[in-house]
C-alpha positions in Angstrom: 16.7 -17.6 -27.0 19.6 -20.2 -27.4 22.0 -18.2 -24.9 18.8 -18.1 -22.5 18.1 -22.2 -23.0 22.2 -22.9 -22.4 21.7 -20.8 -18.9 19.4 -22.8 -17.8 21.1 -26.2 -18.9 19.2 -26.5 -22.1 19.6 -26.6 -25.8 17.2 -24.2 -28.1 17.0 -24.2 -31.9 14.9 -21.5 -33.9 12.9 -22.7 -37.2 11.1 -20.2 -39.8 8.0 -22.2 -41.4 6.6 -20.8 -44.6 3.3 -21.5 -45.4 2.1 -25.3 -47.3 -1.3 -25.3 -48.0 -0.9 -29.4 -49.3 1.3 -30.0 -46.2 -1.6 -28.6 -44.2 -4.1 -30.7 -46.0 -1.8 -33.8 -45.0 -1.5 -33.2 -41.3 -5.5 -32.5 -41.4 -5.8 -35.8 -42.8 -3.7 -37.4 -40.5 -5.4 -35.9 -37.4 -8.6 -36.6 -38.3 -7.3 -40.5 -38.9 -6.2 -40.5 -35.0 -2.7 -41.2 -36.3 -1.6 -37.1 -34.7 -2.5 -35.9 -31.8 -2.2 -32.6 -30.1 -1.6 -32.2 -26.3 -3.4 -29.9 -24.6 -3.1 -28.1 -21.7 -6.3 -25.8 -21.4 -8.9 -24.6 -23.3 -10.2 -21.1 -23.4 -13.3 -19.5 -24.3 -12.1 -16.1 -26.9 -13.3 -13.4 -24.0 -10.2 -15.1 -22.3 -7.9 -14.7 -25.0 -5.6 -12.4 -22.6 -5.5 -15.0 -19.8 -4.4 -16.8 -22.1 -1.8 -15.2 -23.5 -0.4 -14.8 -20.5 -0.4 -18.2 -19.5 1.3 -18.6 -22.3 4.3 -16.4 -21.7 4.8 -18.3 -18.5 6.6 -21.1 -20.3 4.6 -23.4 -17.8 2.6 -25.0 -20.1 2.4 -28.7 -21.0 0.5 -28.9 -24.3 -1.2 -26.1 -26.4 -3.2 -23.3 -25.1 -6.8 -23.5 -26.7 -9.1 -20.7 -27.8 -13.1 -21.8 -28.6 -14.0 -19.1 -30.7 -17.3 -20.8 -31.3 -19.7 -23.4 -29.6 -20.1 -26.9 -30.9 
C-alpha cells in the first residue's frame, strides 16, 4: 500500500482498530448530536451490494459507499 501511495506522489499509513464497544457508544452519541458527520457518496439498496463493491475498489469515491438493508 505505502510503496503504491509514494508512486503516485502520495503518503499512505496502515492502522489496525480493535473493537470499543464505549468508544462506539461515544461516536453514536456524537452523530446523533450533529457534532459528526459522514460523507457520502452513494447509497445502495442490499440487491446492489456487488455494484457496490466494485465501486468501491475503484478508489473513486468521495465519501462512504452506503448499503439500505431495510426501508425506513
Amino acid at each position: 500500500m505505502a510503496t503504491a501511495a509514494q508512486q503516485a506522489g502520495k503518503r499512505a499509513t496502515g492502522i489496525l482498530v480493535e473493537p470499543d464497544g464505549a468508544a462506539l457508544t461515544t461516536i453514536a452519541r456524537l452523530i446523533d448530536a450533529g457534532a459528526v458527520a459522514a460523507e457520502v457518496d452513494e447509497v445502495f439498496p442490499l440487491a446492489d451490494a456487488a455494484e457496490a463493491h466494485r465501486r468501491g475498489e475503484t478508489g473513486r469515491t468521495r465519501g462512504k459507499l452506503v448499503l439500505r438493508v431495510a426501508e425506513d
